[in-house]
Structure formats: C-alpha cells, structure tokens
C-alpha positions as CSV (number, residue, x, y, z in Angstrom):
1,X,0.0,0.0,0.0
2,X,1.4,3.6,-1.3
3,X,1.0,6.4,1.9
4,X,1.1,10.0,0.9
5,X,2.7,12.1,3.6
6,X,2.0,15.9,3.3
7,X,5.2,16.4,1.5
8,X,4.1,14.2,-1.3
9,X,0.3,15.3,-1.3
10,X,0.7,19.1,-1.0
11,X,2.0,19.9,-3.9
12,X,-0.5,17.8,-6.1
13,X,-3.4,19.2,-4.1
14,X,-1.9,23.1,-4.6
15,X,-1.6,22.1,-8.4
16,X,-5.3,21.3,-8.5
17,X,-6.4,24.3,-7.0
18,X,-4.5,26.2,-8.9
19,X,-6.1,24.7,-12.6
20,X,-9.6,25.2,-10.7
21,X,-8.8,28.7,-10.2
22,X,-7.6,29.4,-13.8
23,X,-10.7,27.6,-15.1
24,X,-13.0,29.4,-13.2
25,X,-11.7,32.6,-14.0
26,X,-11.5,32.2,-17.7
27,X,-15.6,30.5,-17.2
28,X,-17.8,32.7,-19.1
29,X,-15.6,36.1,-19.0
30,X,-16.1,36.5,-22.8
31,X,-20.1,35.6,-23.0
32,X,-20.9,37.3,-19.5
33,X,-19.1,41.0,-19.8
34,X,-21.8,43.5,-20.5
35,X,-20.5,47.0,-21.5
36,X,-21.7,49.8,-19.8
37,X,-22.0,52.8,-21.3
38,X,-20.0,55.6,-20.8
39,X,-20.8,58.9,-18.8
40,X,-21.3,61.6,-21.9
41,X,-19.7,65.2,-21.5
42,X,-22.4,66.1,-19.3
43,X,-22.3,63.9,-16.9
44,X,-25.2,61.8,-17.6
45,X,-25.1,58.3,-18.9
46,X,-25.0,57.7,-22.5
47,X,-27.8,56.2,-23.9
48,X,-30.4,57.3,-22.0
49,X,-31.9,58.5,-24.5
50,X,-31.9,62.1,-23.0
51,X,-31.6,65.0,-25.7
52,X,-32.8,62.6,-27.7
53,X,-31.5,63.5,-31.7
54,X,-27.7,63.8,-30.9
55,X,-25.2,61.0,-32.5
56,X,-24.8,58.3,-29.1
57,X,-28.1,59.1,-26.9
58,X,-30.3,56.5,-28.5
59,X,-30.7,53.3,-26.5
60,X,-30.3,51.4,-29.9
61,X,-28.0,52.4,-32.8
62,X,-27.4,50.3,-35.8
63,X,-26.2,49.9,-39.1
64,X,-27.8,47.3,-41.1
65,X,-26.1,45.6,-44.4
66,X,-28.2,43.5,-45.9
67,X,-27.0,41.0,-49.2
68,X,-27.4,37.9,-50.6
69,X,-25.1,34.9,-50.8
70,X,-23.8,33.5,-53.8
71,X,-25.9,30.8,-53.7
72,X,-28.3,31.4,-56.9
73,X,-30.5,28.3,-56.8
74,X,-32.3,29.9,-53.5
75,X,-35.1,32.4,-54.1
76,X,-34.6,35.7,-51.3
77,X,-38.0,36.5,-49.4
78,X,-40.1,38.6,-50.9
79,X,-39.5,42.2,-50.4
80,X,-36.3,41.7,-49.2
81,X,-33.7,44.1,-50.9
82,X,-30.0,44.3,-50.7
83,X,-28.5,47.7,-49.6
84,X,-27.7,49.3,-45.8
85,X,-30.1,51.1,-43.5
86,X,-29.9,52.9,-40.1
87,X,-31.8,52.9,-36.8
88,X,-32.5,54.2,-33.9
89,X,-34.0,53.8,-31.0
90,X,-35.4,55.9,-27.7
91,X,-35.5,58.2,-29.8
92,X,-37.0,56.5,-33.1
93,X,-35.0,57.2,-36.3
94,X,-32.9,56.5,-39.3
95,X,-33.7,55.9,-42.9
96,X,-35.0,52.2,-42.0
97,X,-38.4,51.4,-43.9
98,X,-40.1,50.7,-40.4
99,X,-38.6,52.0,-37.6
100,X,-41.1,51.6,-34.7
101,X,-41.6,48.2,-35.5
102,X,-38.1,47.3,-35.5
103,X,-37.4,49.3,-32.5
104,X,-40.2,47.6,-30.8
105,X,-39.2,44.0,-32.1
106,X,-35.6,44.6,-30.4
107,X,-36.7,46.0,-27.6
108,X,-38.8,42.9,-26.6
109,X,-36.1,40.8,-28.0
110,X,-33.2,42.2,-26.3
111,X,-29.4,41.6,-26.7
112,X,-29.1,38.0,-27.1
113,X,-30.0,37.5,-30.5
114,X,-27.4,40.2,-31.7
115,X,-24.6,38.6,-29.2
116,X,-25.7,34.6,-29.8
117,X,-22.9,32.6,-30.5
118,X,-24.8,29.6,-32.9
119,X,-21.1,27.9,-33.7
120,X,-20.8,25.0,-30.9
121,X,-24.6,24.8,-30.5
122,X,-26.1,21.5,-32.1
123,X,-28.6,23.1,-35.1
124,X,-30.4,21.2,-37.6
125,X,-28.7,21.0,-41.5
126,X,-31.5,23.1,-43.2
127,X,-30.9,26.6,-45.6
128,X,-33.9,28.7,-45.1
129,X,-32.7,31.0,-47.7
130,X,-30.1,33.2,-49.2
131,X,-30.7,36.4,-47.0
132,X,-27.8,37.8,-44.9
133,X,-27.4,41.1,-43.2
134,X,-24.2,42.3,-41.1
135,X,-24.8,44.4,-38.4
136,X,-22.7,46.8,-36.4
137,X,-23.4,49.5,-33.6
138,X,-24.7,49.0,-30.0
139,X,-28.0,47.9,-27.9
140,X,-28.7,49.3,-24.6
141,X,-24.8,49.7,-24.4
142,X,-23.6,46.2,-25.7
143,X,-21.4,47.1,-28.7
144,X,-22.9,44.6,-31.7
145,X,-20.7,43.5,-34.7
146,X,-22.6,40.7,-36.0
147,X,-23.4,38.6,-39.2
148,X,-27.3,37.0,-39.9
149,X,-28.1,34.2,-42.5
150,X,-30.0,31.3,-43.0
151,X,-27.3,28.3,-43.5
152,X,-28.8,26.0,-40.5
153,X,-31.7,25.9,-37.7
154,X,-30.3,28.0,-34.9
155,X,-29.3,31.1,-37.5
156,X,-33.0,30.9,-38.9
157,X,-34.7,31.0,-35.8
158,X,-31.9,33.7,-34.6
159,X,-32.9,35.9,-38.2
160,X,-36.6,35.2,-37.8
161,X,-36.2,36.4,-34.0
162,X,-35.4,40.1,-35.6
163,X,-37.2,39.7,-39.3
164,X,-38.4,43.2,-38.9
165,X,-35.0,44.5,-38.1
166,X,-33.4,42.4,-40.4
167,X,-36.4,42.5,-44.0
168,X,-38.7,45.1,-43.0
C-alpha cells in the first residue's frame, strides 16, 4: 500500500487548486461582460436616450447591411432588398423602412439575438434561404458586430427572432 505524507500530497493538491482557479476565472468572461455605457460630456449616462437626436443618446444604434449569398439556386424572401439602412432607437430614427416596428421588435427581443454565438450549439442542417445582413453598432450599451443568415436551424430561428429589423 502507497501512503502520501503531506510532502508528497501538498503539492498535487496546490496544483489542482491552482487549474480550478484558472478555469473558473477564464468560465464565461467573454459571453458574461456587459458594456456599460460611458458617462457623456455632461455627466449623464450615455444612452439614455436624454436630448434625444444627438449622435450616441439613443438606447439602440445600428447599421444594417443586408445582401445575398452567392448561392443562386435559392429564391430571397419577398421584399427583401439588398443595400444598408440605419436605426435608432429611444429616440425612433434612421432611414429604415419601419422604424417603430423594428425598435419595438428589439426591444422585446433584447441583446441575445445580436450577441448569440450559434457555432458550438447543435442546429439542424436546413438553408432557409439566401438572405444575410451584417450588423454593427450597440443595444442598450452592448457594442454589436454581428453577421445573420440562413445556412442552418439555430441562425434561422436567430434571423426570424429580428425579421423586422433584419427585412422590414
């Protein structure tokens, strides 16, 4: 029978500790960090939506670039149109074809479909079509740099999630 004395244990148990530590620090840190945003030059919080038509006091600001993939034996939804909008929200604006619908579709949708990450999720091998829009900007303070299409389950159901935003 092997006996561990504390010299011998120790140092394993420190060792394991240690990688626990690491691991939990690194859990989540990417996913989890929310920006907040940052005090504007009068002292109130940006985005708040107070002044209301001034470049970074909407709650909402995007840039929306929508095209179509290469992929010519799929027919685009009708309606949908390639080119690049803006919008705004609290206060409602930009040159998108529907603002308060798309400003009303995020806001009960939230962040999540704009930060989703679909690429270690299990989604079902379906192309729902040939739509794709890449948008950039910020929600309620989360800075957004994000590409929608239709290549498999999850990013359908993510596109459908803003369809309003995304084909007005």
């Amino acid at each position: 029978m092997r006996m561990h004395t504390i010299a011998t244990a120790l140092p394993t148990r420190l060792a394991a500790l240690a990688a626990l530590g690491l691991l939990l620090t690194a859990c989540g840190n990417e996913s989890s960090e929310v920006a907040t945003p940052a005090p504007d030059q009068n002292g109130d919080d940006a985005g708040d939506g107070a002044g209301g038509e001034a470049s970074g006091d909407a709650e909402v600001e995007l840039t929306i670039e929508r095209s179509l993939s290469d992929d010519e034996s799929l027919e685009p939804a009708e309606g949908f149109e390639e080119g690049t909008y803006t919008l705004t929200c609290a206060p409602t604006g930009g040159d998108h074809p529907d603002p308060e619908a798309a400003c009303e579709q995020i806001e009960e949708a939230g962040e999540e479909p704009f930060t989703l990450d679909t690429s270690d999720m299990a989604c079902t091998m379906q192309i729902g079509g040939p739509e794709e829009a890449h948008v950039t900007g910020q929600v309620h303070g989360t800075e957004i740099d994000t590409e929608f299409h239709q290549r498999n389950g999850c990013e359908i159901e993510r596109f459908e999630e803003l369809e309003t935003v995304l084909n007005p």
